[in-house]
TIMI-554172 format. One line per 5 residues: number of its first residue (from 1); their letters; for each residue y, x, z of N, C-alpha, C, CB. Coordinates in steps of 0.2 Angstrom, whole numbers. Glycine has a CB too. Layout:
% TIMI-554172
NUM = A = Y,X,Z,Y,X,Z,Y,X,Z,Y,X,Z; ...
% end
This chain:
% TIMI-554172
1 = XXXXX = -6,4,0,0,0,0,6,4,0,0,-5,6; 5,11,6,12,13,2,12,18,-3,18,16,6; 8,18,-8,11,21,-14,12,15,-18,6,26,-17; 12,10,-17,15,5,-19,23,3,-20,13,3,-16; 24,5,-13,30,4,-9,34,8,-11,30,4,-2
6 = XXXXX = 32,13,-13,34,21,-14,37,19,-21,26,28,-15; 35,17,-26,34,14,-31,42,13,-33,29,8,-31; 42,6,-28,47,-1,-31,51,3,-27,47,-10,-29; 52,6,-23,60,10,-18,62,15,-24,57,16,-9; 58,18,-27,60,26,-30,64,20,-37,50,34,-33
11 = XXXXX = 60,16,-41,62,14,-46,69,6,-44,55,14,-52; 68,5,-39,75,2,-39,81,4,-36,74,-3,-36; 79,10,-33,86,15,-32,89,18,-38,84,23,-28; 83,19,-43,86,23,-49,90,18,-53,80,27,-53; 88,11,-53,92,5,-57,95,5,-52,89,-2,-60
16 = XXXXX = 96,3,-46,102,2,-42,111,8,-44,98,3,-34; 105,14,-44,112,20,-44,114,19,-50,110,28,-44; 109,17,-58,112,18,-66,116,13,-66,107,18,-73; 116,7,-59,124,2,-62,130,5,-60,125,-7,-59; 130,11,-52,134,13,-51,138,19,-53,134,12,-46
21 = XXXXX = 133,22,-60,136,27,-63,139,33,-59,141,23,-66; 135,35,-54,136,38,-50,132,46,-51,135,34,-44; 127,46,-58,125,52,-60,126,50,-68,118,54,-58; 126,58,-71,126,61,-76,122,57,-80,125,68,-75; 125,57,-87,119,55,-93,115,57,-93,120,55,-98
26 = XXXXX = 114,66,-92,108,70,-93,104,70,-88,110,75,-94; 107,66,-83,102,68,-75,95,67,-75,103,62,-70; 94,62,-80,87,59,-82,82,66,-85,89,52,-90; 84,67,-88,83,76,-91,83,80,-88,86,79,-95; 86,79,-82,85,88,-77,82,87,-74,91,92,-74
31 = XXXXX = 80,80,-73,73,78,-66,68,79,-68,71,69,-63; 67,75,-76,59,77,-79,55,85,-80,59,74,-87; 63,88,-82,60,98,-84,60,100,-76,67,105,-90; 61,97,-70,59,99,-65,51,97,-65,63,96,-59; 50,91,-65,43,88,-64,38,93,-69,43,81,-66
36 = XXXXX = 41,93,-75,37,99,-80,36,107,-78,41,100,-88; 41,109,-78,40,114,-74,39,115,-67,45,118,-76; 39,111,-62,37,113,-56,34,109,-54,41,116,-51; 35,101,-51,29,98,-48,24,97,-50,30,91,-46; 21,96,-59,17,94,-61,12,101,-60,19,91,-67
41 = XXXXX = 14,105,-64,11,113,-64,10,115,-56,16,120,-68; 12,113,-51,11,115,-43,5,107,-43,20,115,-36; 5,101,-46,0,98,-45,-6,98,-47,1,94,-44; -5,101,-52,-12,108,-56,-16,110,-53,-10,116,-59; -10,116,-51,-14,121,-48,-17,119,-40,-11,128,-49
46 = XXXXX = -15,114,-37,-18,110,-31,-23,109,-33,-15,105,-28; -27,103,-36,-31,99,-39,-34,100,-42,-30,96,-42; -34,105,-49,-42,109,-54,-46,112,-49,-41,116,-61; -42,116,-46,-48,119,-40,-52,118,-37,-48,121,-37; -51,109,-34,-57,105,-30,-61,101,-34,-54,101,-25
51 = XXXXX = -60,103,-42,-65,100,-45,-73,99,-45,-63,103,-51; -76,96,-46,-85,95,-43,-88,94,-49,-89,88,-35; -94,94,-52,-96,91,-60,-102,88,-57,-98,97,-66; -103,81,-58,-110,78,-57,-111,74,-64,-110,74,-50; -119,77,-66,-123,76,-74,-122,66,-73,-135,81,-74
56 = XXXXX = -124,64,-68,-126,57,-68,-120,53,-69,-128,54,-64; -113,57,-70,-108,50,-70,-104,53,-76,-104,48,-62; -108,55,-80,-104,54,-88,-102,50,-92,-105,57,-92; -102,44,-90,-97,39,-91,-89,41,-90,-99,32,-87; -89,43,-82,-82,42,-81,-79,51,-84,-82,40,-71
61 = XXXXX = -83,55,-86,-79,60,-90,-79,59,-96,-80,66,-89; -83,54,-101,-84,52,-107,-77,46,-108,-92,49,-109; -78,41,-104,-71,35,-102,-66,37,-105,-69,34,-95; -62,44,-101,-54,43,-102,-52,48,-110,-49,48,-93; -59,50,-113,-56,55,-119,-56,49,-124,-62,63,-122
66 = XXXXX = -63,46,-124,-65,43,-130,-56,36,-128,-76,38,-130; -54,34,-123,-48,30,-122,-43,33,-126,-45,29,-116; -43,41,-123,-37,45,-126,-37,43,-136,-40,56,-125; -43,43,-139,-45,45,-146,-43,38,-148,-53,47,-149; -46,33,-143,-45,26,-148,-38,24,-148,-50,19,-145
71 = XXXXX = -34,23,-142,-27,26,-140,-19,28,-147,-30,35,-136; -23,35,-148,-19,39,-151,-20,35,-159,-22,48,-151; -28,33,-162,-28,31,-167,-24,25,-168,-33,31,-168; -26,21,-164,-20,13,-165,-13,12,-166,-20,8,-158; -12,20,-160,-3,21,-162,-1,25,-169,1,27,-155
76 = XXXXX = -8,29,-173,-5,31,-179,-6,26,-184,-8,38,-182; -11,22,-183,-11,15,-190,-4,11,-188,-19,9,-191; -3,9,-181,4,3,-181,10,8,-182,5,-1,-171; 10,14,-183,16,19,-184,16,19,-193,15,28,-180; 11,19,-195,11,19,-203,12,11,-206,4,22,-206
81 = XXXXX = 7,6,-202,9,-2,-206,16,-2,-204,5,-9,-203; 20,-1,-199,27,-3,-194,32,2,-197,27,-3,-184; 31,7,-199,36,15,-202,38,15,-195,44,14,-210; 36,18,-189,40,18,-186,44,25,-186,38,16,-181; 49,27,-181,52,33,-181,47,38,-179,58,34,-178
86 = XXXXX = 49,46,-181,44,49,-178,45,52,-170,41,54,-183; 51,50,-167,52,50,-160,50,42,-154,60,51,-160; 50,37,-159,43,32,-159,37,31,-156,41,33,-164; 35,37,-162,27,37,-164,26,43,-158,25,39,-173; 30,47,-157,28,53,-152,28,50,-144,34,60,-153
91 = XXXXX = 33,43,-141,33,40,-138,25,37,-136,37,36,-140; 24,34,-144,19,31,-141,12,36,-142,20,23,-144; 11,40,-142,5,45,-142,6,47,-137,5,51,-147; 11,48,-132,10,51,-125,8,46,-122,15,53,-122; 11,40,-119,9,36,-115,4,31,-117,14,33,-113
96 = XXXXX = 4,28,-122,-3,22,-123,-10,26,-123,-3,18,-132; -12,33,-126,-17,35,-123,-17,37,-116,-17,38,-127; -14,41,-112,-15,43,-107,-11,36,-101,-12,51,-106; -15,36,-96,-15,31,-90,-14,34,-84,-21,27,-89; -12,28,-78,-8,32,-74,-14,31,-68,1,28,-73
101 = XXXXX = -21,34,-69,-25,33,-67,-27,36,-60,-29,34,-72; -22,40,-57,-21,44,-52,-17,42,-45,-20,49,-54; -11,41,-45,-6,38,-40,-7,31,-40,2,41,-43; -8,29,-47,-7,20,-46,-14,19,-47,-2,15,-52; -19,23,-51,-25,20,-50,-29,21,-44,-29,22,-54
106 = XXXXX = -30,24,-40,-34,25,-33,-32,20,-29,-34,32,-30; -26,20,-28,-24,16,-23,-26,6,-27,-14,19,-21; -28,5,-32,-28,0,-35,-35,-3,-34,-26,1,-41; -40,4,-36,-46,5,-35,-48,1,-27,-47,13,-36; -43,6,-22,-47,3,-15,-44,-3,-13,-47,7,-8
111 = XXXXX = -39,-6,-17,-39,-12,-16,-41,-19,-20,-35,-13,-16; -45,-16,-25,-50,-20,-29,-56,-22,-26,-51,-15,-34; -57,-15,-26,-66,-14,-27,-68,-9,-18,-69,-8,-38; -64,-7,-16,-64,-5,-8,-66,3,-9,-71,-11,-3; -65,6,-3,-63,13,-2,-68,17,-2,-61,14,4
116 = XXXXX = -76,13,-4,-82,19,-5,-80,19,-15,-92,15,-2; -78,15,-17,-77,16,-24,-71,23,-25,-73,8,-26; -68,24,-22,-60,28,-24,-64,34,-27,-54,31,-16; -69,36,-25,-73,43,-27,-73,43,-36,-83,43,-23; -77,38,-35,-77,37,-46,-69,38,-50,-80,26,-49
121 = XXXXX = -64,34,-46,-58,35,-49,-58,44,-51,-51,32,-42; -60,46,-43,-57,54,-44,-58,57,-48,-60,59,-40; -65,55,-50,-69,62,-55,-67,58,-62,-79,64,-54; -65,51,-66,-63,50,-70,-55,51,-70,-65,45,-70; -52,53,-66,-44,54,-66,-43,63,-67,-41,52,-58
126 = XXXXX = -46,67,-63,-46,73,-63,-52,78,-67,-46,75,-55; -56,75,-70,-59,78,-76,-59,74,-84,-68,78,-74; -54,68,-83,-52,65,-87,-46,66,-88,-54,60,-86; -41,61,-86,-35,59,-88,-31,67,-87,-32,52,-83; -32,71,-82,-28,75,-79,-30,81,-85,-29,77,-71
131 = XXXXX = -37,81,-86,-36,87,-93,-33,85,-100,-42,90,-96; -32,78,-101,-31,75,-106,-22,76,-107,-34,67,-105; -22,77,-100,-14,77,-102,-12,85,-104,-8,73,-94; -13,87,-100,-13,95,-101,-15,97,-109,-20,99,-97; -20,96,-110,-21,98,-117,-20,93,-123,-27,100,-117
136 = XXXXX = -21,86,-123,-19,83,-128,-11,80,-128,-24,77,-129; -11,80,-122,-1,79,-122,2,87,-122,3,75,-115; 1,90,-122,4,97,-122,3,98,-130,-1,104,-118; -1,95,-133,-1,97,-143,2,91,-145,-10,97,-148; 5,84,-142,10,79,-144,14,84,-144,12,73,-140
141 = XXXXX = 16,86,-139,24,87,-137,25,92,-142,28,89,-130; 23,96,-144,22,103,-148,22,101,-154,15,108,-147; 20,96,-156,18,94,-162,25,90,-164,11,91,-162; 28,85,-160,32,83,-161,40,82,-158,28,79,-162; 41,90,-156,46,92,-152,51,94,-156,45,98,-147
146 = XXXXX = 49,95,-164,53,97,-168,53,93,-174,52,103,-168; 60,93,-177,59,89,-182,55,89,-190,66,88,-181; 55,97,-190,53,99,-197,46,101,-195,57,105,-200; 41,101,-201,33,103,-198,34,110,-197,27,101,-203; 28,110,-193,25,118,-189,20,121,-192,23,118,-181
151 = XXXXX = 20,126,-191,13,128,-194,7,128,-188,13,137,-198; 1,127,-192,-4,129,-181,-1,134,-181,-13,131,-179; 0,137,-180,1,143,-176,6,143,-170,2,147,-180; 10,141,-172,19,138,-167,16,135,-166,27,134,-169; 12,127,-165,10,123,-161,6,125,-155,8,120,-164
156 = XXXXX = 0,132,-159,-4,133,-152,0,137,-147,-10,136,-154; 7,139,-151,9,146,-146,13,141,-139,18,155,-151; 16,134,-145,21,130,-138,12,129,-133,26,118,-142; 7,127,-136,3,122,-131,1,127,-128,-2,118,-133; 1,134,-130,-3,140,-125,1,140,-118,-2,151,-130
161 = XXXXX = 9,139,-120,14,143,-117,18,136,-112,19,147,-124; 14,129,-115,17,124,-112,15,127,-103,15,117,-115; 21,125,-98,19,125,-91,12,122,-89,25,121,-87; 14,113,-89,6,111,-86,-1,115,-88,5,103,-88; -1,117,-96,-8,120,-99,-8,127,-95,-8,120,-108
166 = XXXXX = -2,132,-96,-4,137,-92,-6,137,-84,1,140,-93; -4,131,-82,-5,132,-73,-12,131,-72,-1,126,-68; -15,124,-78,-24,123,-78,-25,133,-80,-29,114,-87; -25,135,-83,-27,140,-86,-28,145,-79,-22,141,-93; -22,146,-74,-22,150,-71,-28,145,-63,-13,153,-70
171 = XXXXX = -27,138,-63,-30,134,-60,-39,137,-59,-29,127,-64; -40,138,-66,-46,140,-67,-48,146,-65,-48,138,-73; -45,151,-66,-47,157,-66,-45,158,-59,-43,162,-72; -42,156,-54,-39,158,-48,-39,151,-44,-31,161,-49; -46,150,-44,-46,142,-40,-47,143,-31,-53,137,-45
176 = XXXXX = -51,150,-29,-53,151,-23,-46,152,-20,-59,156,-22; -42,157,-23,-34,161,-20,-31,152,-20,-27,168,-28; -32,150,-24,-28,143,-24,-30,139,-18,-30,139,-30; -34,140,-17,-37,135,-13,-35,137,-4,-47,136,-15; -34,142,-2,-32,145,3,-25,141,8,-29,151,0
181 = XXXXX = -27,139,13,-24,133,17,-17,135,15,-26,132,25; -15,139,17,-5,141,15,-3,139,8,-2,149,15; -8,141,5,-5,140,-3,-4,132,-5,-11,143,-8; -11,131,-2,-14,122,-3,-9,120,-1,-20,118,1; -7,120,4,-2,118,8,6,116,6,-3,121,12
186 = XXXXX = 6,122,4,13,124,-1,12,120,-6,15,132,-4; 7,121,-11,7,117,-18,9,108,-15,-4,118,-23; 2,107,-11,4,100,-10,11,97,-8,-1,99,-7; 15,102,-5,21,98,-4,26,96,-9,25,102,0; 24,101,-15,30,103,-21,26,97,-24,29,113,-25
191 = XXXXX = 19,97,-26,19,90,-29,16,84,-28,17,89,-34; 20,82,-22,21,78,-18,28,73,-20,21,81,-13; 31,78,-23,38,76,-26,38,73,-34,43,84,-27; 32,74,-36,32,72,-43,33,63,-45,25,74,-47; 32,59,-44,30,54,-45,37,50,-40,23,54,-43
196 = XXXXX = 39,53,-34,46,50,-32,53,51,-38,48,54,-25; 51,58,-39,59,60,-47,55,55,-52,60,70,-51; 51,56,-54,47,54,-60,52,45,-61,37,53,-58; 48,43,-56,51,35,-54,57,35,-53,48,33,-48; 63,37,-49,68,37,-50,74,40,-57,68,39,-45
201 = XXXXX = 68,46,-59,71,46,-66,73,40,-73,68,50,-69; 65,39,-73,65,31,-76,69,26,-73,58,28,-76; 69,24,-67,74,18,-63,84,21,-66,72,18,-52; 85,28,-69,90,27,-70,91,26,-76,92,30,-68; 86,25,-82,86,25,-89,83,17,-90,82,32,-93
206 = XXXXX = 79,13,-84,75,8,-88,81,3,-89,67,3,-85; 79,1,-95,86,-6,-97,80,-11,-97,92,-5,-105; 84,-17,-96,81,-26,-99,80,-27,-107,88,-34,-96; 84,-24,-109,85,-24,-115,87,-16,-118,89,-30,-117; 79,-18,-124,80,-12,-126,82,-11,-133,75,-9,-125
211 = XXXXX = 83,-3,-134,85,0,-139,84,-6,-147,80,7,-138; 90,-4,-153,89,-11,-158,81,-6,-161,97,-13,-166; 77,-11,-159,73,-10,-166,64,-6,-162,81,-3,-174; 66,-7,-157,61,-5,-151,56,-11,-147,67,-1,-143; 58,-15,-149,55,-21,-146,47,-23,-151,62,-27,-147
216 = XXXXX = 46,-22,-157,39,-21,-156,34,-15,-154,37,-23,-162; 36,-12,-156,34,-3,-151,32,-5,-144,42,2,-149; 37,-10,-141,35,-9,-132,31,-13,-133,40,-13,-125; 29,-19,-136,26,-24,-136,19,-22,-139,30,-28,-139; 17,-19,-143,13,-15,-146,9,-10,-141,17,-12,-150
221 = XXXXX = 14,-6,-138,10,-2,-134,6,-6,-128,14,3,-132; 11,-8,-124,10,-12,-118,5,-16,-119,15,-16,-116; 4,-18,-124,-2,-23,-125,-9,-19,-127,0,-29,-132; -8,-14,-130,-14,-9,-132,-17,-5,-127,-11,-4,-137; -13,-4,-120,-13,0,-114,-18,-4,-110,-6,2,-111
226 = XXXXX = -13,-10,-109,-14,-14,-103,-21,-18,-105,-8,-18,-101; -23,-22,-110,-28,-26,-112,-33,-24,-118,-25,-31,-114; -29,-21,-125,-33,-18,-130,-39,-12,-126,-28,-15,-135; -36,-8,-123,-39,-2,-121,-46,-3,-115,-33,3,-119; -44,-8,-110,-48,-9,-105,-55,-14,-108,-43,-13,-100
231 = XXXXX = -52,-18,-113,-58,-24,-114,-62,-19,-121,-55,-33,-117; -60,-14,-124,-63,-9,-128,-70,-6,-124,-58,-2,-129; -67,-4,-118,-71,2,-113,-75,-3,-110,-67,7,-108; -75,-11,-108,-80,-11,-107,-85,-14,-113,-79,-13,-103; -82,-13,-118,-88,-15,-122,-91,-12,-124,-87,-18,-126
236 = XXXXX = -88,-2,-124,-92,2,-124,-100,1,-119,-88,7,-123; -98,1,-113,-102,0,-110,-107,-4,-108,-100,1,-108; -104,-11,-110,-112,-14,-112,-114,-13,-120,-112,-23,-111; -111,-10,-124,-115,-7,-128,-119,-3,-128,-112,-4,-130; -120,5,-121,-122,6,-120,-126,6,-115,-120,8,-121
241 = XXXXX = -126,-1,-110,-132,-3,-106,-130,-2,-102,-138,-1,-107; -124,0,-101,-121,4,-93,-117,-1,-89,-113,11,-94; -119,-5,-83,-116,-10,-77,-115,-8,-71,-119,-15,-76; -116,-2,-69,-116,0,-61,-108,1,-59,-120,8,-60; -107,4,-54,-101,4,-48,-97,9,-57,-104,10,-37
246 = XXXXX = -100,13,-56,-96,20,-62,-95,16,-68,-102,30,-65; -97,14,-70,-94,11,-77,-90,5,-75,-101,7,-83; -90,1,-69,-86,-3,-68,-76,-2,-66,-90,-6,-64; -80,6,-64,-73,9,-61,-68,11,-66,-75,15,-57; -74,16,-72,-72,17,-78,-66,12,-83,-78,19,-80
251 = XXXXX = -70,7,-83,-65,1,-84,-59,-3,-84,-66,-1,-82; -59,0,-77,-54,-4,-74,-48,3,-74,-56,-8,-65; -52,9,-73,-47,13,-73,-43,15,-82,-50,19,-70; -48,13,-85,-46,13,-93,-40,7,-95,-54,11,-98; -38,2,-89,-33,-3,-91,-26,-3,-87,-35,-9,-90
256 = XXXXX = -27,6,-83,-24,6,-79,-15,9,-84,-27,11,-74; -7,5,-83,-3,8,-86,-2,14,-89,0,7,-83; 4,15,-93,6,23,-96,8,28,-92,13,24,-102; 7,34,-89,4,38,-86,12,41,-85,-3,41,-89; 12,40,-79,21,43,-76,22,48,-79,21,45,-68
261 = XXXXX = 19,55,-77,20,60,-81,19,62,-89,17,64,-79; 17,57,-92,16,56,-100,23,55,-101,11,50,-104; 23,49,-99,33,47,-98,36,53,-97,36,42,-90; 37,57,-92,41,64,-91,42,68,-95,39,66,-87; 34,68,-101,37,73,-106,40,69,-111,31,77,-108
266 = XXXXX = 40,64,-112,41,61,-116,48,61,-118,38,56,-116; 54,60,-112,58,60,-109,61,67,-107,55,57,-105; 60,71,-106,60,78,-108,61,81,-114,56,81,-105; 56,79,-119,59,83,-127,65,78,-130,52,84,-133; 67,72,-127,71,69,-127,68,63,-135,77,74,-127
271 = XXXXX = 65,59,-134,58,58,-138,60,51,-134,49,62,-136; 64,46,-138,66,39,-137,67,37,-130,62,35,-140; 70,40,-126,69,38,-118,70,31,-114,74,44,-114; 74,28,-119,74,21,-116,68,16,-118,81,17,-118; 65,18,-123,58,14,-125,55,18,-119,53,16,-133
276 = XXXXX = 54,24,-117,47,28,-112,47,24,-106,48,38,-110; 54,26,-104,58,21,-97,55,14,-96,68,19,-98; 54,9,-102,54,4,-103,47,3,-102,58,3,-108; 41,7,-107,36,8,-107,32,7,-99,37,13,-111; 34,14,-97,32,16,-91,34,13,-83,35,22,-90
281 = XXXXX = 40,9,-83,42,6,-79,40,-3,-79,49,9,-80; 41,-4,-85,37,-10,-86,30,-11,-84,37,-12,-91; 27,-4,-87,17,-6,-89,15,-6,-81,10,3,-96; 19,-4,-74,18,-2,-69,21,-10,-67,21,5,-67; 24,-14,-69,25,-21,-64,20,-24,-69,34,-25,-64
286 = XXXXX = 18,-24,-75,15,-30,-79,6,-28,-75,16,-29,-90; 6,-23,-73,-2,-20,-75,-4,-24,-67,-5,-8,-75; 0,-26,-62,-3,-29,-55,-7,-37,-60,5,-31,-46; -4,-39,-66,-6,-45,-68,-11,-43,-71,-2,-50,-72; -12,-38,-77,-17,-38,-81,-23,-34,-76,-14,-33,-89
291 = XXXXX = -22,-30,-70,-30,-28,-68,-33,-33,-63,-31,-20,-65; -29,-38,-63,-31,-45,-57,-36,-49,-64,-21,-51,-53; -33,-48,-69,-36,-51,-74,-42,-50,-77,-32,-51,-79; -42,-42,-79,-48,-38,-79,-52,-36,-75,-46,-34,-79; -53,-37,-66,-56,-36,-62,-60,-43,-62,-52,-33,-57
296 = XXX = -59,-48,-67,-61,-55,-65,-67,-54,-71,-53,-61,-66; -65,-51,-77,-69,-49,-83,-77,-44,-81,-63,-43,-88; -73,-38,-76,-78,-34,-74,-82,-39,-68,-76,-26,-71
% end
């Protein structure tokens, strides 16, 4: 409940402050390249290192890629039937694939489906969504940070060199040092901060009405996130014969909203920010209806 609470405070301060005009236009932009460059990469290198691998529950590490794939594909056919822009289309490749399966999913999870469940969220969140964003949103942003095309090669040096991918990279190689109660300790304070700026960044950019010509975009995505994507995954799974606790979790976590930090980058390469705001801040009030709805399905 209070990361709930955490939630509506961080993003109705940030709309409360954007009517008093009491920060900078760019403010929105110097919170997120904090979150990119320090809370998120400090919540890296916290987190990969208590990673665990268990063979029996590869649903929930198969779940969040194959979402990632079906995701990315729906936003490049509605971006080619719709023409959209390609600050748009990069919009929506960050957030309709990746979900906000960690801060808003767990706490959703134990109020769903109860507190022995939260375990499945983990290992679909932190062997799923959290590499997903590292490495397939680290080759969005790279790929579409610039207006003219790139060769691979510039793309792989941005995604080598992007912050979050380098911190998994050092996460991995230096996970015991990491792991060390002072360090722990220190990481976890720093990102602990992500998700309060994240939220209040967006509460100073979400508008009621958006941008001309953004209104099927939200609509599009929101609908692809929150219902296309959840009733997909479970039909993967009775496709595959899968009904237990882990496929159910899988599920529900697969209908979870656009994934705060997806927002942040999105928002940071400066990548339509009142659609992302709009996106991210919305799919997080609409989703308490759509996984009440969903949880009724599973």
């Amino acid at each position: 409940m209070e990361n709930f609470i955490l939630i509506f405070i961080c993003l109705a301060a940030g709309m409360g402050l954007q009517k008093r005009s009491l920060f900078d236009e760019n403010a929105p932009l110097t919170l997120n390249l904090y979150v990119i460059w320090v809370a998120l990469p400090a919540l890296i290198l916290r987190q990969v290192p208590t990673l665990s691998f268990s063979t029996d529950l590869f649903i929930l590490l198969l779940m969040p890629w194959l979402m990632t794939a079906l995701g990315a594909a729906l936003v490049l056919v509605g971006s080619r039937l719709f023409c959209w822009s390609r600050d748009v289309t990069a919009v929506l490749l960050l957030t309709v694939p990746l979900g906000n399966t960690s801060f808003l999913g767990i706490p959703m999870i134990e109020a769903f489906w109860g507190t022995e469940m939260v375990s499945y969220g983990i290992i679909y969140d932190q062997f799923g969504s959290f590499l997903a964003l590292s490495t397939y949103g680290s080759f969005i942003l790279a790929l579409y940070s610039e207006q003219q095309r790139q060769s691979a090669g510039a793309i792989l040096k941005k995604v080598l060199t992007f912050p979050p991918f380098m911190a998994l990279l050092v996460a991995l190689v230096l996970s015991k040092p990491l792991q060390q109660p002072a360090i722990a300790a220190s990481l976890s304070l720093i990102a602990s901060s992500l998700v309060p700026v994240v939220m209040f960044a967006i509460g100073l950019q979400l508008k009621i009405k958006l941008a001309a010509g953004q209104t099927l975009p939200f609509c599009f995505g929101l609908t692809t996130k929150l219902l296309v994507a959840p009733f997909a995954a479970l039909l993967i799974c009775q496709f595959l014969g899968l009904d237990g606790s882990a496929a159910r979790i899988a599920v529900f976590e697969a209908g979870m909203p656009p994934m705060v930090t997806a927002g942040a980058m999105a928002m940071s390469a400066g990548f339509a920010p009142r659609l992302t705001a709009a996106l991210v801040g919305w799919g997080i009030l609409l989703s308490f209806a759509s996984l009440s709805l969903l949880s009724m399905f599973i």
